[in-house]
Structure formats: structure tokens, C-alpha cells
C-alpha positions as CSV (number, residue, x, y, z in Angstrom):
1,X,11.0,-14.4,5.5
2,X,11.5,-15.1,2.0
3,X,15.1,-14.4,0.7
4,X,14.5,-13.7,-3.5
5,X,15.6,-11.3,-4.8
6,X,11.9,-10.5,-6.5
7,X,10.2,-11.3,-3.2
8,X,7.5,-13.4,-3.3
9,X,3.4,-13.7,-3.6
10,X,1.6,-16.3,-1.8
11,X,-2.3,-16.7,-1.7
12,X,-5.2,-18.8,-0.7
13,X,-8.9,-18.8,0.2
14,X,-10.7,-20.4,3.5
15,X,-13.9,-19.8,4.2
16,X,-14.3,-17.1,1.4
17,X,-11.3,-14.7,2.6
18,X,-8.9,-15.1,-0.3
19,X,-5.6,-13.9,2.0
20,X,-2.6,-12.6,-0.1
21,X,1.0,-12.4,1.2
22,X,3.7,-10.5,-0.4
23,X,7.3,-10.6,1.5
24,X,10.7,-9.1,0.7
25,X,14.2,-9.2,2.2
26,X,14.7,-5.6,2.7
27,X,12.0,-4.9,4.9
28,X,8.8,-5.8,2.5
29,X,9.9,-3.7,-0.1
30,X,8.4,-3.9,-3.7
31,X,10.1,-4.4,-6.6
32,X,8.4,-3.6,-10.1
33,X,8.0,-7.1,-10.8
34,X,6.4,-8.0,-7.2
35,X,4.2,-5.1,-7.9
36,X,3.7,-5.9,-10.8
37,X,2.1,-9.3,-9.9
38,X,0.4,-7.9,-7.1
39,X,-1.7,-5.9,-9.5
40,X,-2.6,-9.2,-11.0
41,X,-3.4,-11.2,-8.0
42,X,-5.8,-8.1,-7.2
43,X,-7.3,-8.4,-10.9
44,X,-7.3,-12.7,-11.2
45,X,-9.4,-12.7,-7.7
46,X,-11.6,-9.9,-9.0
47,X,-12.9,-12.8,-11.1
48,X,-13.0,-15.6,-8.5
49,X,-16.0,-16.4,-7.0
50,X,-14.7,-18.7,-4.2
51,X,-13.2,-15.1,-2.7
52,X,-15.8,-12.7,-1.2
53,X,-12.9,-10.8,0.9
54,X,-9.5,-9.9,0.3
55,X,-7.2,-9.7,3.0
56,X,-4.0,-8.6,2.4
57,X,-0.9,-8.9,4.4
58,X,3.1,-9.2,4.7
59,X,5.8,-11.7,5.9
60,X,7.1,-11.1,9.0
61,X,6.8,-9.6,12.9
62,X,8.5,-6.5,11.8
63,X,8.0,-3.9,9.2
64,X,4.7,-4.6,6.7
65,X,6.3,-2.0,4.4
66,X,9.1,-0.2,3.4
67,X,8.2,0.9,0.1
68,X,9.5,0.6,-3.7
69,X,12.5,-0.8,-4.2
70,X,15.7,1.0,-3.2
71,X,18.1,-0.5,-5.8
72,X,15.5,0.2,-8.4
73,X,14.9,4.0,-7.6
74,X,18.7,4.8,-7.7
75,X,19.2,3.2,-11.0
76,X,16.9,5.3,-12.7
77,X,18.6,7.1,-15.8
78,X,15.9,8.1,-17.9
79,X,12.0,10.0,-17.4
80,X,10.6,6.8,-19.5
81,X,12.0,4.3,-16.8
82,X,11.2,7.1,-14.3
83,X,7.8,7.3,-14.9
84,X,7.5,3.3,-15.5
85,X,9.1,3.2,-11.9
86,X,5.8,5.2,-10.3
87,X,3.4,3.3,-12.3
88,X,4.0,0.3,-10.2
89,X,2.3,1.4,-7.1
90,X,-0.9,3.3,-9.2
91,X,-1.2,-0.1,-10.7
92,X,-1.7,-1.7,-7.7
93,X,-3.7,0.6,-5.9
94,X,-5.8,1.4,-8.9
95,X,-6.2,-2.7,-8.9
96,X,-7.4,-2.2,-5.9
97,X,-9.9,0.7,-6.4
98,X,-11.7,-1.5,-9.3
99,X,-11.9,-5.0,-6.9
100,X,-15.3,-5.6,-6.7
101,X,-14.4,-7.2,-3.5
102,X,-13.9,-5.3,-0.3
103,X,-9.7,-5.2,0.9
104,X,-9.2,-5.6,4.2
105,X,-5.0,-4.7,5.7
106,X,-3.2,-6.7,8.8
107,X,-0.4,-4.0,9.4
108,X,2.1,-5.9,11.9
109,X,4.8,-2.8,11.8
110,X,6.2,0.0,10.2
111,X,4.7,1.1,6.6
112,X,6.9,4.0,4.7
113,X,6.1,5.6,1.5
114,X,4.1,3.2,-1.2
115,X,3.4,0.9,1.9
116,X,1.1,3.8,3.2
117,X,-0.5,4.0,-0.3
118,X,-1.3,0.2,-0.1
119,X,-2.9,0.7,3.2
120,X,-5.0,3.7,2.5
121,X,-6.4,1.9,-1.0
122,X,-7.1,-0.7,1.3
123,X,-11.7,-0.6,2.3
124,X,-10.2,-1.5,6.1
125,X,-7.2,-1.5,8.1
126,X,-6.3,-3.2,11.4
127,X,-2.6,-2.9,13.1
128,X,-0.7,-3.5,16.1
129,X,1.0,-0.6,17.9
130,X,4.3,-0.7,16.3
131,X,2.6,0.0,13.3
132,X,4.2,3.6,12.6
133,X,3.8,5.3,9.2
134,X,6.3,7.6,7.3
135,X,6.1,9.6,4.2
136,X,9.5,10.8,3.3
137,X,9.6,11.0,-0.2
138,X,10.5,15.2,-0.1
139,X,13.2,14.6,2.0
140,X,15.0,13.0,-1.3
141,X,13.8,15.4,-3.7
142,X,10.5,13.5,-4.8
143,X,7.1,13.6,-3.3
144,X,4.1,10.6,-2.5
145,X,2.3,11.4,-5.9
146,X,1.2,8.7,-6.9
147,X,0.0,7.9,-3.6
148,X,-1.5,11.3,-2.5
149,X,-5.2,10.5,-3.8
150,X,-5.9,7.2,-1.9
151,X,-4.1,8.9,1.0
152,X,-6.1,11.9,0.9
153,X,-9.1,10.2,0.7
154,X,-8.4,7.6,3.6
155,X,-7.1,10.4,6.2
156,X,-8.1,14.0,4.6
157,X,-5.7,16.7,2.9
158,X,-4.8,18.2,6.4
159,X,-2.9,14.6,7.3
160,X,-1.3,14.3,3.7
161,X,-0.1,17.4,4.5
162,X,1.7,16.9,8.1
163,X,2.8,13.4,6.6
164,X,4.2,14.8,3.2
165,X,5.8,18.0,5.4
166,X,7.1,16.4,8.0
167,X,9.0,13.8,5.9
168,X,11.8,12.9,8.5
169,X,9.0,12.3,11.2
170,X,7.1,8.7,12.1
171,X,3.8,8.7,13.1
172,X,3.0,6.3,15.8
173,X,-0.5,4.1,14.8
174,X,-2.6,5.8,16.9
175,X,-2.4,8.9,15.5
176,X,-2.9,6.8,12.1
177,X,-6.0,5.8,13.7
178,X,-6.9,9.1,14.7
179,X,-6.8,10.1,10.9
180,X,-8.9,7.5,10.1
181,X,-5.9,5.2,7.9
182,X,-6.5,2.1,10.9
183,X,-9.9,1.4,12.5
184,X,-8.5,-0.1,15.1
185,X,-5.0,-0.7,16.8
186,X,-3.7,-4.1,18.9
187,X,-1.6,-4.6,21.6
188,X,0.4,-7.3,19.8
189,X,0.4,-9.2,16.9
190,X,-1.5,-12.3,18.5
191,X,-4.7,-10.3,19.4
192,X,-4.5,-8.6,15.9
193,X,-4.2,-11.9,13.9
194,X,-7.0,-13.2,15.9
195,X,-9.5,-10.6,15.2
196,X,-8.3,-9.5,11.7
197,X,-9.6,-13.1,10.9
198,X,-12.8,-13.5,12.9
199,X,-13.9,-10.1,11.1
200,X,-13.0,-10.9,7.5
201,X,-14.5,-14.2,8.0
202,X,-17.9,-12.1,9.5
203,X,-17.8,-10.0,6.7
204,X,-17.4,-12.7,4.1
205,X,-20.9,-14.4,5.1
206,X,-22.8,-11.3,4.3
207,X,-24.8,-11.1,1.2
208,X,-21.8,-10.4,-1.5
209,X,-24.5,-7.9,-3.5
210,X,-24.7,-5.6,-0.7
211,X,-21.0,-5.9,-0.3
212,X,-20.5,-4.8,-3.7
213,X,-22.8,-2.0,-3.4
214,X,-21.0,-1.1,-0.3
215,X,-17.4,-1.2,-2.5
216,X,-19.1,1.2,-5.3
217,X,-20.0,3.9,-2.8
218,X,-16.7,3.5,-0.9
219,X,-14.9,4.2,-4.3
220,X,-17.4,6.2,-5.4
221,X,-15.8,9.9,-7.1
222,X,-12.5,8.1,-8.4
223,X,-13.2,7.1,-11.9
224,X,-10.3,9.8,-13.3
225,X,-7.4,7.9,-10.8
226,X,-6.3,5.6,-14.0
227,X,-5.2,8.7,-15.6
228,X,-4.5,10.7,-12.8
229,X,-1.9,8.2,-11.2
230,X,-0.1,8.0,-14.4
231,X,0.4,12.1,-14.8
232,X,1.4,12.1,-10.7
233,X,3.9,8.8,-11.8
234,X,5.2,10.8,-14.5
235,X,5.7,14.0,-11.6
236,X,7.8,11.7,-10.0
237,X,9.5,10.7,-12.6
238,X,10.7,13.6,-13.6
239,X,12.1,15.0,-9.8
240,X,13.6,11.4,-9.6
241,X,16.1,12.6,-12.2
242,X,16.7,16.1,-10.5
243,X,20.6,16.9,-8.9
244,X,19.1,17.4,-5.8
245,X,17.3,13.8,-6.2
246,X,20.7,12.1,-7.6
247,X,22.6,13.9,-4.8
248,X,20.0,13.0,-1.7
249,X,19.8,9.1,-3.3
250,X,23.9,8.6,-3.2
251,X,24.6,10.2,0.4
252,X,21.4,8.2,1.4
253,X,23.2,4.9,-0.3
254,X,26.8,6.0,1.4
């Protein structure tokens, strides 16, 4: 595991599957600046021909994601940084939406808040088991708004819902499946890494026009998310500065 403070971003293509790596100490959190260059990575192999499938992945046996950065959330002082805070995850995941390339996720373990986002923008997901998923966003104050749209369109308004509501509860991956966020769930990481690879590679060697096609009608219906992750960022940026926020974010620190 990497131990910068920024995290880190590692990438490189084999046999067409450009595989990207972000890691974090605190449990593969993102800062804004590893988010940030995230959203690049997404846009810079947008461009590359050598990479006909993105597969994208954390350090790690443990959790794949725990979210935006802690230390960055309870410094926020003003709506301007607030609302800049939020815009790090629609960057990413609208980075994502315009790819012309498919995504594919390897989820090893837990994924909470922005970390579900990332999966849901993702065109396929594969996980272990201990791949639980959390949104606990309302029990500080705030709410998953700027990941609510690629949510809602991986797993349906009725699972947003029992996610957002039930903030203090973890889902276990096969009720992720169930919803429809993972296609398919592994014993342990070995048989997960295996197959993860042997399908991007499959996927990779099909004709990349029909696999752009196939990313057009996948995404098809979310031309307004540019602008509508920026107003659900600037939601959160607001509640972020609420008392109940600032009170809920210091007894969570304590």
C-alpha cells in the first residue's frame, strides 16, 4: 500500500486492457487532487488507441473504497470550497460517462460513499464477497448527491433509497449483485483476479466499433449529468456547512 499523503495513480496497458490503480493510506480514500487526476487518466486514455478496455482497480486485499477524503471534508469553511469538494467525484464519474471505452471494476472489499459512485459509473463490476457497500452520507448531515444518478441508474431508485435511508447499515455483495451494482461475486480474491482479467482481455478483442456503440447506448439518456452533478455538488456543499453537519463531523473525528 502506498503511504503519500496524495495517494497515488498507477497505469498500464497489456493486451489492450489499459488497468488503472489508485491507492490511499486511509483505506483508498480520495483526495481532491487524486481525484482530480483520476479524471484525467479517464480523459488521456479516452484518446489512446493502444487501450480498448479500462479496468479499474485499488491497492490492497482490504477495502477498494472508503470515499472522499476525511481531513478534506472537515476542513471545509466556505460553500465555494464546499461545492469544489463535491465536484471531485462528478468529475470523475462524468469522465467516466464520456469514455468511449467500456470500464470494467475489480472490487476486492468494502466500498462506502463516492467509492459506490465509482463502481456504479463503472459499464461492469466484478467483487469478492467481502465486498460490502455503504452509503452513510445522511447519517452526517449530507446526502450521496452527487453520486445518486450513476447509482440510480446502476441499481434502480428503490436501492438508492434503502442505501441512502439506511445509512448506518452495510450491505453485503450479494445483495449488491442482486441490485444489479456487481455481475458477479467471488469466493476470494485469487478466483476474482483471475477471471476479472480473462474477461477484459475477451472483451478487448472484439471489434472496438461495436464496443463503442455498445458504450453510447449504455450511457445513453445522461447528456444533462455535467450540469446536473455540479447543482447536486453544490447541494452538498451547502449541508456540509450546516450545525448539524459541523457537529456530526467533530464527534465523528473525537
Amino acid at each position: 500500500m502506498t503511504d503519500r499523503e496524495d495517494g497515488s495513480l498507477y497505469s498500464v496497458i497489456e493486451n489492450g486492457v489499459a488497468k488503472i490503480e489508485f491507492g490511499h493510506p486511509a483505506s483508498n480514500s480520495f483526495p481532491s487532487v487524486l481525484l482530480d487526476r483520476l479524471a484525467k487518466k479517464f480523459q488521456e486514455l479516452s484518446e489512446d488507441p493502444e487501450a480498448k478496455v479500462i479496468l479499474l482497480q485499488s491497492e490492497g486485499e482490504k477495502a477498494f473504497c472508503a470515499g472522499a477524503s476525511f481531513n478534506e471534508l472537515v476542513a471545509i469553511n466556505d460553500m465555494q470550497t464546499g461545492k469544489l469538494f463535491f465536484s471531485g467525484f462528478a468529475k470523475v464519474i462524468n469522465a467516466m460517462r464520456k469514455c468511449p471505452k467500456l470500464v470494467i471494476a475489480r472490487v476486492q472489499g468494502k466500498t462506502v460513499g463516492g467509492g459506490v459512485g465509482l463502481v456504479a459509473a463503472c459499464d461492469y463490476a466484478m467483487a469478492t464477497e467481502a465486498a460490502a457497500i455503504k452509503l452513510s452520507e445522511l447519517s452526517i448531515g449530507i446526502g450521496p448527491f452527487v453520486i445518486a444518478p450513476a447509482v440510480e441508474r446502476k441499481m434502480g431508485k428503490a436501492a438508492l433509497a434503502e442505501l441512502t435511508l439506511g445509512a448506518h447499515e452495510w450491505k453485503n455483495a450479494y445483495w449488491a449483485k442482486e441490485k444489479g451494482l456487481y455481475a458477479r461475486v467471488f469466493d476470494n480474491l485469487k478466483e476474482l483476479d483471475e477471471e476479472v482479467i480473462f474477461f477484459a482481455e475477451k472483451l478487448a478483442s472484439y471489434n472496438p466499433e461495436a464496443l463503442l456503440e455498445m458504450k453510447k447506448l449504455l450511457w445513453k439518456g445522461t447528456e444533462n449529468w455535467e450540469q446536473l452533478l455540479q447543482e447536486n455538488a453544490a447541494i452538498s456543499g451547502e449541508l456540509v456547512l450546516s450545525d448539524f453537519t459541523k457537529k456530526a463531523l467533530e464527534k465523528f473525528k473525537k
